[in-house]
MIFI-291047 format. One record per residue (C-alpha): residue number from 1; residue in three letters; x, y, z. Coordinates in steps of 0.05 Angstrom, whole numbers, m for minus. Example, Ala and Ser with C-alpha at 12.3 -4.5 7.8 and 13.67 -1.06 7.14 Angstrom:
1,ala,246,m90,156 .
2,ser,273,m21,143 .
***
This chain:
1,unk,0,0,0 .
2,unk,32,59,m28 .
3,unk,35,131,31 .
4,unk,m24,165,m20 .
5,unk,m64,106,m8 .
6,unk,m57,95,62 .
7,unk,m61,168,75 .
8,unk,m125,172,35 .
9,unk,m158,106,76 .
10,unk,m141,145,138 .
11,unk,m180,194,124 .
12,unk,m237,162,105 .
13,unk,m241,118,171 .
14,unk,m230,178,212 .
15,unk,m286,208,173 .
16,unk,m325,140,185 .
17,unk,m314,140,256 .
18,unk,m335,212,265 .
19,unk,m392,197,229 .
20,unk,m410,139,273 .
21,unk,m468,165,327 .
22,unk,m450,111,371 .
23,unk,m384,137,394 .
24,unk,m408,209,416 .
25,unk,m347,247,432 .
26,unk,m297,196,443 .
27,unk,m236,202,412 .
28,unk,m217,144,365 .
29,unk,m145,141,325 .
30,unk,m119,99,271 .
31,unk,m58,68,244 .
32,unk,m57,33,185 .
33,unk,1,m26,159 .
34,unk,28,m31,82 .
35,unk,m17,m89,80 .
36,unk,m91,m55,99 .
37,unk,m85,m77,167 .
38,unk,m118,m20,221 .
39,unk,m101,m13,296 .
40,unk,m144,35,336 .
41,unk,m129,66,394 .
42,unk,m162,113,448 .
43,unk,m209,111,509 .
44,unk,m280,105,495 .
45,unk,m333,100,555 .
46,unk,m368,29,536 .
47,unk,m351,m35,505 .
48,unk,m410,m19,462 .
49,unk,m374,35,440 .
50,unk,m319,m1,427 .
51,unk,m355,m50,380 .
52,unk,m381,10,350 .
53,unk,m316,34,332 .
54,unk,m295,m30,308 .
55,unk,m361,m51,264 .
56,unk,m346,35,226 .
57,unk,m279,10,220 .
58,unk,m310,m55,177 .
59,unk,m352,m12,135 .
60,unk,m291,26,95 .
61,unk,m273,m13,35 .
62,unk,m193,m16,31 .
63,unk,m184,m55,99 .
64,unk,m167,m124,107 .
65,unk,m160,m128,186 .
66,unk,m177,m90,249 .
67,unk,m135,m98,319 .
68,unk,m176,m62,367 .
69,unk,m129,m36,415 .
70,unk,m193,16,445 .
71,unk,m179,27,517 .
72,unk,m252,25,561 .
73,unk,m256,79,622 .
74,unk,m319,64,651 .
75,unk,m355,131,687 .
76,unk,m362,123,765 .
77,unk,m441,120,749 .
78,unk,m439,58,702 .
79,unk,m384,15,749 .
80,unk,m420,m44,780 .
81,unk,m405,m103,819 .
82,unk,m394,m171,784 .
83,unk,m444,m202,818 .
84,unk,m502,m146,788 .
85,unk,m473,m146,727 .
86,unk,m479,m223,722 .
87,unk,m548,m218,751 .
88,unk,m563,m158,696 .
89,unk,m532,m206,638 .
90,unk,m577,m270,659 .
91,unk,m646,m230,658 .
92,unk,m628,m195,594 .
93,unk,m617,m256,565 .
94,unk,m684,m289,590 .
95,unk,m714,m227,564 .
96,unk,m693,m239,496 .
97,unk,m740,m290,450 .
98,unk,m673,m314,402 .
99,unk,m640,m327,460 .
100,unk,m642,m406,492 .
101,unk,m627,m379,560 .
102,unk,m631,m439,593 .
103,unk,m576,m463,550 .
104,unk,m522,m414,568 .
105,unk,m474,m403,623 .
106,unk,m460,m332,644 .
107,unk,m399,m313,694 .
108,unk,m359,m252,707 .
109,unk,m296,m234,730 .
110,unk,m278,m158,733 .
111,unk,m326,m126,688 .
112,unk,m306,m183,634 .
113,unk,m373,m228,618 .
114,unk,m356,m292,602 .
115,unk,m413,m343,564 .
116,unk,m420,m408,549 .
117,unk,m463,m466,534 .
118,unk,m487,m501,467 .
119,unk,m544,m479,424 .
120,unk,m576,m503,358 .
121,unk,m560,m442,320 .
122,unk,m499,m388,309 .
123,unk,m551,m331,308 .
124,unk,m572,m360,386 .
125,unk,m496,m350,394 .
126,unk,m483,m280,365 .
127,unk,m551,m253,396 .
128,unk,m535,m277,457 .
129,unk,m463,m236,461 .
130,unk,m501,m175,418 .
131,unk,m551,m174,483 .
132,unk,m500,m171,537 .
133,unk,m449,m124,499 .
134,unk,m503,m58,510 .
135,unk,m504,m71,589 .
136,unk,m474,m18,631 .
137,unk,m407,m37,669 .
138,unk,m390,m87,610 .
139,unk,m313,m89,596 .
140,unk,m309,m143,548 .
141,unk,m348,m209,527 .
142,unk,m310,m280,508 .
143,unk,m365,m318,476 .
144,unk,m344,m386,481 .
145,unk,m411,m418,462 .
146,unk,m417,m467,412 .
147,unk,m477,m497,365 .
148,unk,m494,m570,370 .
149,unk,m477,m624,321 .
150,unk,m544,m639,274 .
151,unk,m553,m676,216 .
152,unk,m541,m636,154 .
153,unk,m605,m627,108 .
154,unk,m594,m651,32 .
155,unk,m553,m610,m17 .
156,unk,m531,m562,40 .
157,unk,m471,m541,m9 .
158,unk,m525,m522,m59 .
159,unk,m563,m484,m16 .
160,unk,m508,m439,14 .
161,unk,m490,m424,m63 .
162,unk,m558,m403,m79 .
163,unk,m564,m356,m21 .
164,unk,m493,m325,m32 .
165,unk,m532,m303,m108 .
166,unk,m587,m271,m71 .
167,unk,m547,m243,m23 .
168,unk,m550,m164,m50 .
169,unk,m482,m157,m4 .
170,unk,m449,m202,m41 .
171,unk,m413,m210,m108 .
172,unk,m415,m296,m112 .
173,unk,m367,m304,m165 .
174,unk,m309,m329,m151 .
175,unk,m335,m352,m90 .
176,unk,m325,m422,m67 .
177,unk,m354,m479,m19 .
178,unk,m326,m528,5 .
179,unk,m373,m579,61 .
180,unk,m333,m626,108 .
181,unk,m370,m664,147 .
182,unk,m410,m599,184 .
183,unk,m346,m547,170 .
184,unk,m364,m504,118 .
185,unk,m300,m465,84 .
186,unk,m304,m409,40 .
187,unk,m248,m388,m4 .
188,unk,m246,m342,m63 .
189,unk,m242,m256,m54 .
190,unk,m286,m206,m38 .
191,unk,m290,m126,m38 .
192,unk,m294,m106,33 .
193,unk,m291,m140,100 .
194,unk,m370,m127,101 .
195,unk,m378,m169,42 .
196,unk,m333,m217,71 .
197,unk,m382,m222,140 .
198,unk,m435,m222,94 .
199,unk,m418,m293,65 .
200,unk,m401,m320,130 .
201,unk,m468,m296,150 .
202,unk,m501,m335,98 .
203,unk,m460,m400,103 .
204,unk,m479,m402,179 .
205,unk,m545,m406,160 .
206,unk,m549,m476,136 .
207,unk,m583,m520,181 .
208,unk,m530,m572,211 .
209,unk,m471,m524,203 .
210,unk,m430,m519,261 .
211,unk,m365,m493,243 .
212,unk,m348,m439,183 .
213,unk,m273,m423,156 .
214,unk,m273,m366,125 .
215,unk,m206,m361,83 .
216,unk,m243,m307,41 .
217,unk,m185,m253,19 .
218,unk,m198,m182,7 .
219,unk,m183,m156,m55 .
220,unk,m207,m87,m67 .
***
């Protein structure tokens, strides 16, 4: 990546991040590798902020990885005890209808929510972190869930192809599948590290799919 380029992608995620209502007036900076890789740095006030950061960061077309490096300085008013934050995490997860509840372990240590358990589905998995990460006097989540094992439905393969080709996100071509067992890997390129969640999105959605490798590479 040549100094005009990697100037120019600076600005634009500085831009993006400014633009991002989520972050208010924290203060987010960038640095940015010959090879499209972006480190932030700062001190926001949440760890939802500092998934926000992270998820503006995604958006810009031109990066390839993000190392977020955000410090979090909770305000006096949001610091609570593990034991209310755990108790806060459990009831917003009952709360929430994608959520198995039941399923899924919750335990804290510092601020840091830690969850695990097995569910059917990734989206149980990912909702279930998405839920927690808003609480106040979160630090950080380690989702160590996992889905269960299920028979996979006929032509699974076929079925994750055809969705990549409706997906309006995502340019299939070049694009390929590859089923082992229940591990799904995708290889090919794609545009943007959006596009690239985007088609592990999609392969995640086949019923009986418990693992995806993405080894998509972004190729602006």
């Amino acid at each position: 990546m040549t100094t005009a380029i990697a100037q120019d992608l600076r600005q634009q995620l500085l831009e993006e991040l400014d633009w991002e209502p989520k972050l208010g007036t924290s203060q987010v900076d960038v640095q940015i590798s010959d090879r499209g890789i972006v480190t932030l740095t700062g001190l926001v006030k949440s760890y939802a902020e500092k998934v926000a950061a992270e998820r503006a960061t995604r958006r810009v077309r031109g990066v390839h990885a993000v190392v977020n490096d955000i410090d979090i300085l909770l305000p006096m008013m949001h610091e609570r005890s593990d034991p209310a934050l755990a108790e806060a995490a459990v009831r917003a997860l009952e709360w929430n209808v994608l959520v198995p509840h039941d399923a899924i372990d919750v335990r804290v240590s510092d601020g840091w929510v830690r969850l695990s358990g097995t569910v059917d589905w990734d989206y149980q998995r990912t909702t279930a972190a998405d839920v927690v990460k808003f609480l106040t006097g979160v630090k950080g989540i380690t989702n160590r869930i996992t889905v269960r094992p299920r028979v996979l439905v006929p032509d699974v393969k076929a079925r994750i192809e055809a969705a990549l080709r409706r997906n309006a996100e995502v340019e299939a071509h070049g694009i390929t599948v590859h089923l082992q067992d229940s591990t799904v890997t995708l290889r090919g390129h794609v545009q943007s590290l959006a596009e690239r969640a985007a088609v592990e999105s999609a392969a995640w959605a086949a019923p009986g799919v418990t693992t995806v490798e993405n080894q998509l590479e972004i190729e602006p």
